[in-house]
C-alpha positions in Angstrom: 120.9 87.2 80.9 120.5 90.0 83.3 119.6 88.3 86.9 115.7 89.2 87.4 114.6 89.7 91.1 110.4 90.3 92.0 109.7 92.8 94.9 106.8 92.4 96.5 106.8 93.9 100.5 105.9 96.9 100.6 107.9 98.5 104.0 110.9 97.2 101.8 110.0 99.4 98.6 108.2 102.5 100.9 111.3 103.4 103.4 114.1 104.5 102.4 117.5 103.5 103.3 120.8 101.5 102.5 119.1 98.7 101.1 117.9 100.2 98.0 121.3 100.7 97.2 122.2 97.1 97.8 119.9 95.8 95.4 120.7 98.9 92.8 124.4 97.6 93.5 123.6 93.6 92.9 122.9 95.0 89.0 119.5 92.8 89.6 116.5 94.1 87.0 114.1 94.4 89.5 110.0 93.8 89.3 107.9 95.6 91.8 104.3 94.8 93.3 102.8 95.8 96.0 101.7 92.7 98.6 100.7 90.7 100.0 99.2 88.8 96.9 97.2 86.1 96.7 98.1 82.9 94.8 96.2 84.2 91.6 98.3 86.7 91.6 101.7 85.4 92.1 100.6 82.9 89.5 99.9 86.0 86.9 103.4 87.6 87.5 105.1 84.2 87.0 103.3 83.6 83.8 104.1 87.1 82.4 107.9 86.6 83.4 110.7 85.1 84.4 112.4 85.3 87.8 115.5 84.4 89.2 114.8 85.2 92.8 111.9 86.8 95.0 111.9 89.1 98.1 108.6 88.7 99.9 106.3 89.5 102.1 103.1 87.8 103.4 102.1 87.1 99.9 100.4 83.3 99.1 103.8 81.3 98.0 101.9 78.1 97.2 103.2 74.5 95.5 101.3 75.7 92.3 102.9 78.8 92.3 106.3 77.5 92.6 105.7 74.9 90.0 105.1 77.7 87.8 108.4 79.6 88.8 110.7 76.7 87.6 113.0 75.6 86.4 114.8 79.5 86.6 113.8 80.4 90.4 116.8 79.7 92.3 115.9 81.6 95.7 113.4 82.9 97.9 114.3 86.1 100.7 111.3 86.2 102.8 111.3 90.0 104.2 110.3 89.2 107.6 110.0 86.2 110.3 106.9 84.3 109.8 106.5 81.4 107.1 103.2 80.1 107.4 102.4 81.4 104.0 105.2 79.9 102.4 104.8 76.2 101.2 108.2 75.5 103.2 107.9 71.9 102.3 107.1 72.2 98.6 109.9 74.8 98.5 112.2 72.2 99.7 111.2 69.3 98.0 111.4 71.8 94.5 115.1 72.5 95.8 114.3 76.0 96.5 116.3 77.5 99.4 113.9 80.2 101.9 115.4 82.8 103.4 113.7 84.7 106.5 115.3 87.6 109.1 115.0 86.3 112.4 115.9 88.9 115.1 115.8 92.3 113.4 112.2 93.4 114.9 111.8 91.7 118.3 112.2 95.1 119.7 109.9 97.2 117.1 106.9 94.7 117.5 107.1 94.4 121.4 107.1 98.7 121.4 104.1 98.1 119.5 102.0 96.0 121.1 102.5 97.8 124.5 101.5 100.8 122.6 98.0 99.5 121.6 98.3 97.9 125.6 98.0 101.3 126.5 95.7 102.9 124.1 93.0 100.4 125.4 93.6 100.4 129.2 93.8 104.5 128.8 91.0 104.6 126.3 93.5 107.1 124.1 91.7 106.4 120.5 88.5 107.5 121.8 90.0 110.3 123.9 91.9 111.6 121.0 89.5 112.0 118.9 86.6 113.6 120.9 89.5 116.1 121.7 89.5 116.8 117.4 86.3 117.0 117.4 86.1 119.9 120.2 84.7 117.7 122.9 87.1 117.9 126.5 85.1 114.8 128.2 87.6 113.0 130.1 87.0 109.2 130.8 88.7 107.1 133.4 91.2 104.6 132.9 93.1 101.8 134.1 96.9 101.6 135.5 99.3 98.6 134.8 101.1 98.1 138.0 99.7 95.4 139.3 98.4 93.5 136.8 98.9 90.6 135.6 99.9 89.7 131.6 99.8 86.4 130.1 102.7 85.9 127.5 101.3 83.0 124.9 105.3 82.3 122.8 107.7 83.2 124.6 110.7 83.6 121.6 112.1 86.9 120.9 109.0 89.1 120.8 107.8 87.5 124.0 111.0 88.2 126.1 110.9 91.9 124.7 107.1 92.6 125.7 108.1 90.8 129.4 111.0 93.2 130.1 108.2 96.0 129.8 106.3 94.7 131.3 108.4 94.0 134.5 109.3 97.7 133.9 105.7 98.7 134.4 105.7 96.5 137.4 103.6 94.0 136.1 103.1 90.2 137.0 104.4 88.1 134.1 103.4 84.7 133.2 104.9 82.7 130.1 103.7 80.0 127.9 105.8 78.2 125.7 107.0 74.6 125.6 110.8 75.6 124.5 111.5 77.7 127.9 114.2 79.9 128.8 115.2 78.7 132.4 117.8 81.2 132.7 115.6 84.2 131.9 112.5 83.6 133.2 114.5 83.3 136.6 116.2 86.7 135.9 113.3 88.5 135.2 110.8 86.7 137.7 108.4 85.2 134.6 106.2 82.3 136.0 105.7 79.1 133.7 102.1 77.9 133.1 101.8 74.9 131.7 98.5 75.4 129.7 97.1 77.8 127.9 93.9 78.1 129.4 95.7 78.9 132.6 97.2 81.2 131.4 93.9 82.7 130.4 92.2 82.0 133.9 94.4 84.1 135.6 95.4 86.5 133.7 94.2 90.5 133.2 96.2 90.5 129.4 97.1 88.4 127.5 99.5 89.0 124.6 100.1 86.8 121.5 103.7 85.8 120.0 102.9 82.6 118.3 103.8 81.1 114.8 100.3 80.0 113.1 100.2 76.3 112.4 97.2 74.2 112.1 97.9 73.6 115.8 97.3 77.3 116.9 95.1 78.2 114.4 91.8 79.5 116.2 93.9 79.3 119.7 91.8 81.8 120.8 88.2 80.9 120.4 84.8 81.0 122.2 85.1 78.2 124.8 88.5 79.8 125.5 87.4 83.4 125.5 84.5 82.2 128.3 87.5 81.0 130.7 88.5 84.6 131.0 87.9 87.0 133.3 85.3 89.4 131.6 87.6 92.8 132.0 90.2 91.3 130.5 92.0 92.2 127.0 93.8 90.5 124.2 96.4 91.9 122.2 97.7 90.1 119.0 100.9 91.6 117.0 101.3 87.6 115.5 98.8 86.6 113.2 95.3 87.4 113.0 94.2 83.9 112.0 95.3 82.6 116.0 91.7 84.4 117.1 88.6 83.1 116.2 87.5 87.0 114.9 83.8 86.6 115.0 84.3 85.1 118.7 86.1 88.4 119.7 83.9 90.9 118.4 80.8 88.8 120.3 82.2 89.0 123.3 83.6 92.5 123.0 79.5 93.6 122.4 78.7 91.5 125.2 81.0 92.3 127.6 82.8 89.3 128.2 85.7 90.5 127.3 87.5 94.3 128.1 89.7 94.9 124.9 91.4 93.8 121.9 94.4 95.9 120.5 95.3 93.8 117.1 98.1 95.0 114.9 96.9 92.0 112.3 94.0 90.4 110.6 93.1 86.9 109.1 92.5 88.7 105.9 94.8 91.8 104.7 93.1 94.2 103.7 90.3 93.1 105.1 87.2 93.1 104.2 84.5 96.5 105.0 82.6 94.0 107.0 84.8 92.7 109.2 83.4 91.7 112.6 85.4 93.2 114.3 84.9 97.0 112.7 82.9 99.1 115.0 83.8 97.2 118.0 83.5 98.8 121.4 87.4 98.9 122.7 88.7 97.1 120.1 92.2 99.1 118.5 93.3 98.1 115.3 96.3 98.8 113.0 97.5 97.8 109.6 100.3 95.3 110.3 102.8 98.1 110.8 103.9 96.7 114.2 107.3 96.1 112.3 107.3 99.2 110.1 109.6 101.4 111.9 112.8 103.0 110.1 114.6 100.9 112.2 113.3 98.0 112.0 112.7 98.1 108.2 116.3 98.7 107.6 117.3 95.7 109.5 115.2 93.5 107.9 115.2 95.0 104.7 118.8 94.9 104.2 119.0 91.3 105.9 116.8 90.4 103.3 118.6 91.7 100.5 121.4 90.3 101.8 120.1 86.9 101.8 119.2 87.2 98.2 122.4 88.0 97.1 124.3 85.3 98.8 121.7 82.4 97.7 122.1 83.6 94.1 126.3 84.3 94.5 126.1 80.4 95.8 127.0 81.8 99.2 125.3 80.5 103.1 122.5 82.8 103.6 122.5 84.6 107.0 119.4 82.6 107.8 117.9 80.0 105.7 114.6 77.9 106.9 115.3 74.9 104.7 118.1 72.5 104.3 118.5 72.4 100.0 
C-alpha cells in the first residue's frame, strides 16, 4: 500500500522550492488542504481516508481527531514551532510521535515584527495610502533611539528582535524565567522580574511567548491600564495572549498608542473583529514567517521530519518521547 501523507499548511504548498521535490522523491500519495482547519474538519478528511502521516500547520489536532486517525497514523510533522493546537499529550499517550522545526524562522519573524514596529511609530499604512489616493499630507512621527522596548519570552525570536533593537539604539528589557546570563550581559538586556514591570516602564512591548492556559489573556485590561498611555504592543506569537476586545478599547480611548499584530485568536477572523477599524492598529495575515527563506527552512525541515519518523529514523526535532 502506497504511503499516504495529508498537507495541510499552506506557505508549505504556496512557495516553491526544494521541498516539493522531497516529498515528490519520498514516492508519498499526497492529500492537500488548505489550513488551518478546524476539528470538524480534520475529522471529515480522516473519515473520507486513510493517512499514514500529516504535515501541518495551525490546524485543530484534537484527542477525537486522533482517535479517528488510528490505528494507520504513524507520524505527525508540524510545519512550524508552536504546539498549542496540537493535543501533545493525547498524541503521546496514542503513541504518536510530533515533529516541529525549531530554529528555522527566529530571524524572519523578528524582521517582521520590527517592520510593523515601524509602520506604527512612522504612521507608514496611513501615509501610504493617502499618497495612492493623491493626497501629499505629511504627518509626524516618532524615532526609536531612545526608547525603551519590553521583550515578554525571551527564546529565539526574543534575542533576534533585542539585537535590533540595540542596533536602533534602543533600551532593552527581558522577561523570561529560563534566562540567558551570557547574552543579556553581551548585549546590555535588563532582567525584570514581572511582567507588569515590564509594562510600567516600558514604551513597546513585544510578544514571543508560547500560549498555555498560563499566558492565555496575558495582556488584558487591568494590565493594559498599568501602561503608559503612548505606548504600543506588538504580537508576532499568538493572538489568543491579548485580551482583543481590551486592545481595541483602549486603542479608541487612547490608553494605549499602537498595536502592530501579525496574528489573531481566530484565523480568518471574523468581519467583526474588534479590532478592524482601529485607530493605529496594523495587522497582517500570520505571514510573519512566510518569507522564501524562511519557508524553505521550515518546509524542508518538516518534510524531513516526516520521512525519518515513517523510515523509523530520530526525527531532527521531536516534541514527545514515543
Amino acid at each position: 500500500m502506497k504511503t499516504r501523507i495529508l498537507l495541510t499548511t499552506t506557505s508549505f504548498q504556496d512557495t516553491p522550492g526544494a521541498h516539493h521535490a522531497l516529498l515528490e522523491k519520498a514516492g508519498f500519495e499526497i492529500v492537500r488542504a488548505r489550513g488551518p482547519l478546524p476539528e470538524s474538519r480534520m475529522l471529515e478528511l480522516v473519515a473520507q481516508s486513510d493517512f499514514d502521516g500529516w504535515i501541518i500547520g495551525d490546524d485543530a489536532i484534537t484527542r477525537a481527531v486522533l482517535q479517528k486517525s488510528l490505528p494507520r497514523l504513524k507520524a505527525i510533522s508540524k510545519y512550524g514551532i508552536g504546539l498549542d493546537k496540537v493535543d501533545v499529550k493525547a498524541a503521546t499517550e496514542l503513541k504518536v510521535p510530533v515533529t516541529f522545526c525549531p530554529g528555522v524562522n527566529h530571524t524572519t519573524v523578528a524582521e517582521h515584527a520590527f517592520g510593523l514596529i515601524l509602520a506604527i511609530y512612522r504612521d507608514l499604512v496611513n501615509e501610504c495610502n493617502l499618497v495612492r489616493k493623491g493626497e501629499w499630507k505629511r504627518t509626524t512621527g516618532h524615532e526609536l533611539m531612545g526608547k525603551t522596548i519590553a521583550i515578554l519570552g525571551m527564546g529565539r525570536i526574543g534575542k533576534e528582535v533585542a539585537l535590533r533593537a540595540r542596533a536602533f539604539s534602543m533600551n532593552v528589557l527581558g522577561f523570561d524565567k529560563f534566562w540567558d546570563f551570557d547574552f543579556a550581559r553581551h548585549f546590555q538586556v535588563a532582567r525584570v522580574e514581572t511582567i507588569e514591570e515590564a509594562l510600567r516602564n516600558a514604551d513597546l512591548v513585544s510578544l514571543h511567548m508560547n500560549l498555555s492556559p498560563e499566558t492565555k489573556n496575558l495582556i488584558s485590561a487591568q494590565r493594559l491600564a498599568l501602561m503608559k498611555h503612548d505606548a504600543v504592543i506588538i504580537n508576532t506569537a499568538r493572538g489568543e495572549l491579548v485580551d482583543s476586545a481590551a486592545i481595541a478599547d483602549a486603542l479608541k480611548n487612547r490608553r494605549l498608542g499602537g498595536y502592530g499584530a501579525d496574528v489573531l485568536e481566530q484565523e480568518p477572523p471574523p468581519k467583526d473583529h474588534p479590532l478592524f477599524g482601529c485607530p493605529n492598529a496594523v495587522l497582517t495575515p500570520h505571514i510573519g514567517s512566510r518569507t522564501y527563506e524562511s519557508v524553505a527552512r521550515q518546509a524542508g525541515m518538516a518534510a524531513e521530519n516526516l520521512i525519518r519518523v515513517l523510515d523509523g529514523r530520530p526525527a531532527l526535532a521531536q516534541a514527545n518521547k514515543v
